[in-house]
N, C-alpha and C positions, 0 to 999 in steps of 0.2 A: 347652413347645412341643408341638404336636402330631404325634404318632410317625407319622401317614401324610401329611405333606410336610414338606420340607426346603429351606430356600434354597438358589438358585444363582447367589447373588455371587462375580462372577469368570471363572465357566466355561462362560455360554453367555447368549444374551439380546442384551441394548443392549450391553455394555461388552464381549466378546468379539470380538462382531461387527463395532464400527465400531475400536475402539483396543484398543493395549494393557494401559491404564493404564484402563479402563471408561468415561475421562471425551473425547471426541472434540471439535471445534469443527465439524465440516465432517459432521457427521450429515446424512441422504437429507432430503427432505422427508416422504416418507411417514413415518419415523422419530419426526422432531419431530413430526408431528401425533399418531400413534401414543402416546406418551408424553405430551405436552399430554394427552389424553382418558381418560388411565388406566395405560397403559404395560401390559407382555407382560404376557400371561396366563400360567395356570396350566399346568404340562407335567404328564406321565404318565408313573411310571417303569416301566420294562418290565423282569415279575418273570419273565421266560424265555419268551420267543414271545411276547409278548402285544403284538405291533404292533399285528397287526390289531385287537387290543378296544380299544387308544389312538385310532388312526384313528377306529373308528367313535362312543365317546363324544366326542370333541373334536367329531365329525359333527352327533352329534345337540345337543351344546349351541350349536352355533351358531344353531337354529329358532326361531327368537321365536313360533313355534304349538307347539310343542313344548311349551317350558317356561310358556306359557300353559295348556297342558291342564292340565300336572304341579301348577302353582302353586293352580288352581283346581278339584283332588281330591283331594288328598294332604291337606288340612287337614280335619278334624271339624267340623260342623256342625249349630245349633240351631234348633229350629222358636220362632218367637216371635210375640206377637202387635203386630200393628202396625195399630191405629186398625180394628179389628175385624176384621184378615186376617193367615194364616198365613205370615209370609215366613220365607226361611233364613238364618242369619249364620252366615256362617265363624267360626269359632274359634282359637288358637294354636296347637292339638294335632293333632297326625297322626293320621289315622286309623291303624289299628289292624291293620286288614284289609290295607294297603298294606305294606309291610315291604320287598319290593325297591324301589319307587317312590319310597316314602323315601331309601332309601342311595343310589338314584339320583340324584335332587333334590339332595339334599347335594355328590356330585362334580360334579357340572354348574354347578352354583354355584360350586364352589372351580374350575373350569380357566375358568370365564367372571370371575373377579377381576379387579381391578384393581393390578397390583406391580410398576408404576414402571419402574425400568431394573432391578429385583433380583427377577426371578421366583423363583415356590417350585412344588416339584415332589411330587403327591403319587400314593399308591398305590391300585390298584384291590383289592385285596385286601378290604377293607371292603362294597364292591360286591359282589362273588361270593361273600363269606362269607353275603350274606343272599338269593343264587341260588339256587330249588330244586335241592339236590345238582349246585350249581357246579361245585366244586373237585370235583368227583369225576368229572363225566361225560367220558369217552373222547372228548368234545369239545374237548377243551381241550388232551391230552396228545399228540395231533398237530399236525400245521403243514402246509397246505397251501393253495392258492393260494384258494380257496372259502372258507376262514375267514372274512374279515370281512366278506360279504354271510348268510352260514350267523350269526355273531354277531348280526347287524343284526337280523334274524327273530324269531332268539331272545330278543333284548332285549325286542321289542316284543311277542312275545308273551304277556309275561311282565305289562309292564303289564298287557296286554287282559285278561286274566288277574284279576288284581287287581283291575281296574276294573268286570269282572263280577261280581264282589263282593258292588259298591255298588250295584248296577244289574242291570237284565232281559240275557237274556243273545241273543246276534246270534240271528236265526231264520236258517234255510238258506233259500237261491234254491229257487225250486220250480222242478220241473222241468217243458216244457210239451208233453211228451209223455202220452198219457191210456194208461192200463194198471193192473195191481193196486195198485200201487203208488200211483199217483193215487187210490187212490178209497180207499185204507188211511191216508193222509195229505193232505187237503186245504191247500193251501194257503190261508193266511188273508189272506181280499182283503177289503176294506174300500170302504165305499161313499165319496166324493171327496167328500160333503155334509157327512158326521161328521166332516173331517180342515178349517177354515181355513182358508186360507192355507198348505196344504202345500207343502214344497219337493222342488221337480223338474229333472231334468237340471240346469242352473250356477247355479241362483237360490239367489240366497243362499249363495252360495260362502265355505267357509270354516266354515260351523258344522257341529256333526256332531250325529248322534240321526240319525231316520229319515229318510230321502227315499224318496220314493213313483214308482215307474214304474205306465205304463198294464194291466192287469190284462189287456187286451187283445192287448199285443202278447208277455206271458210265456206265456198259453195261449189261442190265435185262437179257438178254438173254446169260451170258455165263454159262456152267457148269458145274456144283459142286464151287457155289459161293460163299456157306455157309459159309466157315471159308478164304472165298480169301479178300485181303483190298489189295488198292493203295495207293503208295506214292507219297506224295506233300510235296516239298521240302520248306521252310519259311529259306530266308537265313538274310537279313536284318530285324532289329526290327521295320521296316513298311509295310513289308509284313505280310496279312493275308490269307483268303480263302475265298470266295462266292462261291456262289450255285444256279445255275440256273436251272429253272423248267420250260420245254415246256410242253403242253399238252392238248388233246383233253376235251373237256368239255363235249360232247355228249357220248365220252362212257370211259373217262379218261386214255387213253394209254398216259404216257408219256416213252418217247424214252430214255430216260437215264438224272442225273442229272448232267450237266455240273459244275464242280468244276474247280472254276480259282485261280489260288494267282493274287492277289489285291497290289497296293501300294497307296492305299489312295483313298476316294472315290472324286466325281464331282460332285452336287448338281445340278438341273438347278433353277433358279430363275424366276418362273413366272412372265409374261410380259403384263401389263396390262395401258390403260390410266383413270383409276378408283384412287379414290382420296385415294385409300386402302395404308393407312404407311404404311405397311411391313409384316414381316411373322417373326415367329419364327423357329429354328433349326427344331423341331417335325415334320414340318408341312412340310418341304422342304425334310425329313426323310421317312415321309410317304406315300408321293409321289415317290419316290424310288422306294420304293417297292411297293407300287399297283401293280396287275396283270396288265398287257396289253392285247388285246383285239384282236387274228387278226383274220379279218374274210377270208371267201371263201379260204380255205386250205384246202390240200387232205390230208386224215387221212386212212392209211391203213387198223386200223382195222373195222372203218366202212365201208370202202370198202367191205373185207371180206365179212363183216354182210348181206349189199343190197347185194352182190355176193350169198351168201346162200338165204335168202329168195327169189332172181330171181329163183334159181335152184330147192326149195321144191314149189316155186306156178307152175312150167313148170311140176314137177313130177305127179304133182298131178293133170293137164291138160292132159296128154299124155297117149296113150297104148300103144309105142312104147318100148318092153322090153328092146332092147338094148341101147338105149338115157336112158331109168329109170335107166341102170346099170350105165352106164357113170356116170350120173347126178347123183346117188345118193354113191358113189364112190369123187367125186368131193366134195361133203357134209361134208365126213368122213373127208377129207384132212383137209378141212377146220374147222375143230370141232377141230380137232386136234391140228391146230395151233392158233386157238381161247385161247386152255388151258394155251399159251405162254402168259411172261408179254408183248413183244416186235412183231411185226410183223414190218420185214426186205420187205425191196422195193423189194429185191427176189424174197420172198414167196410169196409178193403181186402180182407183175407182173406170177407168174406161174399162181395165180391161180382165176383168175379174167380178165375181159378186162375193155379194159379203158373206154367204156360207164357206164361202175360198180363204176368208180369213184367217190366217194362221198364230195361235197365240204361242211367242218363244220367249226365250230370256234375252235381255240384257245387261251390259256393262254400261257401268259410267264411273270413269276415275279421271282426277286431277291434278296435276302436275303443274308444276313454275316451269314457263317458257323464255322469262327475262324477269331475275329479280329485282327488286328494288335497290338502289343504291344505301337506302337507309330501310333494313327490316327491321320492321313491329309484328314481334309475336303476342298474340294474346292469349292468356292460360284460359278457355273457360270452366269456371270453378260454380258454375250456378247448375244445381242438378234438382229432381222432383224427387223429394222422400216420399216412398210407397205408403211406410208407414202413419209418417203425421199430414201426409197433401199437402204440404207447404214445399215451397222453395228455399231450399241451405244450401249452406258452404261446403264442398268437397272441400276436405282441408289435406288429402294426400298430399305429402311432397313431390314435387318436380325437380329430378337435378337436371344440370345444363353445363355445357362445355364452355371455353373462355376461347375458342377457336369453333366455331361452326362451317363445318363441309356439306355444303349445297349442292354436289354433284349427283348425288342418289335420289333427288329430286328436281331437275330440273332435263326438261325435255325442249330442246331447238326444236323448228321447224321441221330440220333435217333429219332428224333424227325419229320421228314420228311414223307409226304405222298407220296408212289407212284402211287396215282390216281389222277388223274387232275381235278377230281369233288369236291374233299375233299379240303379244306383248308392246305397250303404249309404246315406249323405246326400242330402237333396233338393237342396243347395244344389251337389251336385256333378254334379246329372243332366247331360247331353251331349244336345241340343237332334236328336227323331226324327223322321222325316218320317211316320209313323204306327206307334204300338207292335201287337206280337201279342196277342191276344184271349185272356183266362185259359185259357179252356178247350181251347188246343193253337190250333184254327181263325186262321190270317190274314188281315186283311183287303186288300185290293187293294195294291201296291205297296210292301208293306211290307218292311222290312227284315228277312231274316232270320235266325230265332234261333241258325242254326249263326253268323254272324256274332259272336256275343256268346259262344258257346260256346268259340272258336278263341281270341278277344282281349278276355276280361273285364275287364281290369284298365285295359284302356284308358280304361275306363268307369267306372274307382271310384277315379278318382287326387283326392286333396284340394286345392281350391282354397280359397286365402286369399282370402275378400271382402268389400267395403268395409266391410261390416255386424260387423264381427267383434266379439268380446267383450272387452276393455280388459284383461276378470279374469282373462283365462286368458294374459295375458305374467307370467311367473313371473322370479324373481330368485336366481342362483345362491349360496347361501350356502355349498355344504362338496364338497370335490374329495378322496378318496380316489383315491393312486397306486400302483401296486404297479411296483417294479425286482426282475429278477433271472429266474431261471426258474418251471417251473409246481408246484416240488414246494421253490424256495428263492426266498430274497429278501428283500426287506425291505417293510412298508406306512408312509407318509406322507402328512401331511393337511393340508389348504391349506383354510384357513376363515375366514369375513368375522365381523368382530364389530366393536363400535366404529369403521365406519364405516373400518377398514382391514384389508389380508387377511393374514394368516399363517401361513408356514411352520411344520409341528409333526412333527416327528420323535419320537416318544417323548415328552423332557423338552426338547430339543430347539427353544427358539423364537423364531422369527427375523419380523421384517415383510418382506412382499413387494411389487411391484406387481400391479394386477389384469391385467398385459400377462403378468409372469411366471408367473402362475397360466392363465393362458388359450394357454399355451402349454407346458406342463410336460408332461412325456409317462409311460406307465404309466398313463391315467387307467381306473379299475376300478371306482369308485361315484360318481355325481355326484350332490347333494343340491338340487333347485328349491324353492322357496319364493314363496307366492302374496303379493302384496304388500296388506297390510292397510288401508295410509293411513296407517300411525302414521311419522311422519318424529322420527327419532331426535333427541336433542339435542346437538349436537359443538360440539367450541372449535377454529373456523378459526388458523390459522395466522395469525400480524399482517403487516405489509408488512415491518417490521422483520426478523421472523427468514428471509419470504422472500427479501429481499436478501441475505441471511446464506450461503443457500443457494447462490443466481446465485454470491457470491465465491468460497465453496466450491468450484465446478463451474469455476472461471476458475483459481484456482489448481489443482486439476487438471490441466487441460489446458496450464497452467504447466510441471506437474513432467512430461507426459507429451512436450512438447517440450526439456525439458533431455535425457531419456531418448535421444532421438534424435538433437543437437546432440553427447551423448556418444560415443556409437556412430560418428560421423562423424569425431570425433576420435582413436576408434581407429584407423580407416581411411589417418590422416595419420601414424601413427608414436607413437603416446600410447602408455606403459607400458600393458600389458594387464593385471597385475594393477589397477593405479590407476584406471583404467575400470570393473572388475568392481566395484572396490569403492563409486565413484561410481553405477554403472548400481541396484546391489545394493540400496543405500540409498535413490536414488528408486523403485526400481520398492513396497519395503517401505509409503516411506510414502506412498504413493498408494493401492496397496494398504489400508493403514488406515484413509485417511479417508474410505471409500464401501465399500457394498457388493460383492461378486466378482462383481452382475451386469451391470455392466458391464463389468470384465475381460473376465468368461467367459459371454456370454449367454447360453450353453447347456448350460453346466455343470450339475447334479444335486445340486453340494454349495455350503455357504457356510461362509465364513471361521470357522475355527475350531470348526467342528463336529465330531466324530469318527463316522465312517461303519462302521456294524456291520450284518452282516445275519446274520440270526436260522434256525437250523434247527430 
């Protein structure tokens, strides 16, 4: 038998859960179906703390893009010829280069099994034996509430890692600021003729290798930008792209839009001693992206602007011809580089001094420009209490939807404003009676710009419209909970596989409803998944077993009216031991022949589980 798992006939699973004796007549329906399709999976024994590394591999084998990447790199591959062209065939053999990837593949495989009503329970130890200096990093030999988003990282950096290997490795985001720095390292932009069919902002969602943004809006100011695009490389199926937008509000110069690859976003969890239960996903989403607000910044091209109006009110004080000529000479300069989208700290310092300085506000907000095929949300729950200085647990609840729409955050290319007055999306502009003029100047009646300065965000809120993208409603596959405080506790993981969801504690594993899951509190990592088209194969339940079920659910509510017909009979003078022992024996077998959730809706534990938290 193999030394890293072990059955667990008897002690937790199907026959725990519903009887005593392993064998039930009155099992849930999610159960029967469960079992029909394969029965529980694989658990994970926890070799000391290791909740949180159970949580999050149970997490990631639930991604049907996941285990497609793994499935389609991990093997060796030969070049052949095929009718006079060079194609690739996979092979039986692991690459070589991969070495965690492998060990990975292997456990993902054994807790995504198929064992009936007799799950088997195996060890990660195999796993982190083949971890760059695993077992050893001072990562492991604490416990604190950050672990399993701090793991989750580290797992997948590891692939990236490996898979750079086999392949060119990520280029960095350029930056679209011009300085030494610029002109010591160009960034490599590529003409949009040389590149096919390249993919942009959500086209072709779901494959990864490069996508291309406009060359244009990374640095305003280079030229002949028209047909130039950058490449951003998406190597793992959790990398996506963001899009960051600085920018002035007073006369909308933004300096370039910074495009990052992402591996999952960080939520922060407002912090509050208000008797406020909790928030939902949306609301923790939309705070994301709100503009931020900074004030007193120097904005070159207002500079410029106070730099010109000082030099036409001095021209138009003075008879000095030769200061008119200077001064108006200086004007020209400046007109000139007004026509640019970008004014560089250069141009600024030629031609201007620094009492010219203008301090205005700015915006900076950010948006998903290509999400990930597999999203990791992280809840952050670690807040500073004013009163004790320490660091704790925000314990608010988070709800979350079982269908995630990603449309109200997610900004293409094309879609993008590059004025910082306008709302980050076009699709979100706010209908003006005439806008302000780039170069400071108004024109008649117009609105102004202190308006948008006072109340920006008014102005950048995301609407959902008709138009929206089908591909970006994502499907929740894996719910990481954390119970306890911010320094103890315990982590549990609720994941969809076979078409039903399950509770996993450790080794721990039980079927749930998706009500149960979508209401379970401590949520700390939530896993979205972009929906492929590929519709799984299941074996329905027949009408047979579901009648089985309805009688099930009738003698229930059988035994829970005797239960009470009892208790009434105490009330009339019945022996009170002879009650207990009557009430005793139905409440048991009721108890056994269904789940605890509905006993105990809101219970945190199930029948016969044993409840340990970990320091």
């Amino acid at each position: 038998m193999n030394a890293n798992y072990r059955f667990l006939s008897g002690s937790l699973g199907f026959g725990s859960r519903f009887s005593n004796n392993g064998v039930s007549s009155s099992r849930s329906q999610e159960t029967r179906f469960a079992l029909k399709n394969g029965g529980e999976l694989g658990g994970l024994s926890n070799e000391g703390n290791t909740c949180f590394m159970n949580s999050v591999i149970q997490s990631l084998a639930s991604s049907t893009e996941l285990m497609k990447f793994i499935n389609s790199n991990v093997y060796a591959q030969l070049e052949v010829m095929n009718h006079g062209q060079v194609s690739r065939v996979r092979t039986g053999h692991y690459r070589s280069e991969m070495i965690f990837t492998r060990a990975l593949k292997k456990l993902l495989d054994e807790v995504n099994g198929a064992y009936g009503s007799r799950g088997k329970e195996f060890s990660t130890k195999p796993l982190l034996n083949k971890m760059p200096n695993g077992p050893k990093q001072n990562f492991f030999t604490g416990y604190n509430q950050e672990d399993a988003q701090e793991f989750y990282q580290l797992v997948m950096r590891i692939v990236e890692k490996e898979y750079k290997l086999i392949s060119k490795s990520r280029e960095a985001t350029p930056e679209p600021e011009s300085g030494e720095d610029k002109s010591e390292k160009q960034p490599k932009y590529v003409s949009a003729l040389s590149v096919p069919n390249y993919r942009s902002g959500c086209s072709a969602l779901g494959k990864l290798g490069n996508v291309y943004v406009p060359a244009h809006q990374v640095d305003p100011n280079i030229p002949d930008s028209e047909n130039l695009i950058y490449p951003l490389e998406l190597i793992t199926p959790v990398d996506g792209i963001s899009a960051e937008r600085i920018g002035c509000i007073s006369c909308g110069e933004v300096g370039g839009i910074r495009y990052s690859v992402l591996s999952g976003l960080s939520l922060n969890l407002p912090y509050d001693q208000s008797y406020f239960p909790g928030y939902n996903l949306s609301q923790l989403l939309q705070e994301w992206i709100k503009p931020e607000i900074i004030d007193e910044v120097n904005c070159n091209r207002c500079g410029l602007i106070q730099t010109k109006e000082f030099l036409l009110e001095n021209i138009s004080n003075t008879n000095n011809e030769k200061l008119v000529s200077d001064f108006s000479k200086r004007v020209a300069e400046i007109d000139d580089e007004l026509t640019k989208d970008h004014i560089s700290d250069e141009v600024f310092e030629r031609l201007t001094t620094k009492r010219m300085i203008r301090k205005t506000r700015k915006t900076k907000q950010i948006l998903l420009s290509r999400p990930p095929p597999l999203l990791c949300i992280h809840i952050n729950r670690s807040v500073f209490d004013p009163n004790t200085y320490m660091i704790v647990k925000n314990s608010k609840n988070v709800s979350f939807p079982g269908k995630l729409d990603l449309n109200p955050y997610v900004a293409e290319p094309k879609d993008i404003n590059m004025d910082a007055r306008l709302a980050f999306r076009k699709q979100d502009e706010q209908p003006a009676e005439v806008a302000p003029d780039r170069d400071g100047d108004e024109k008649e009646s117009a609105s102004d710009s202190s308006d948008l300065e006072e109340e920006p965000k008014e102005e950048i809120v995301p609407v959902v419209t008709d138009s929206q993208n089908s591909q970006l409603i994502y499907n929740l596959k894996a719910v990481i909970s954390h119970y306890g405080t911010h320094n103890y506790g315990h982590y549990i993981c609720y994941r969809r596989l076979r078409g039903s969801w399950w509770r996993i504690s450790d080794e721990s594993v039980y079927v749930v409803t998706e009500n149960e899951v979508l209401k379970s509190q401590g949520t700390f990592m939530l896993f979205y998944e972009m929906d492929d088209g590929h519709k799984e194969t299941l074996q329905d339940l027949t009408d047979d077993e579901s009648e089985k079920e309805d009688v099930a659910k009738e003698v229930k509510a059988d035994d829970l009216l005797l239960l009470l017909v009892l208790l009434m009979e105490a009330d009339e003078g019945k022996e009170v031991d002879k009650v207990s022992e009557d009430v005793s024996n139905t409440f048991l077998e009721t108890a056994s022949s269904d789940s605890n959730s509905d006993l105990f809706p809101n219970a945190q534990f199930n029948m016969g589980e044993d409840r340990a938290y970990h320091v």
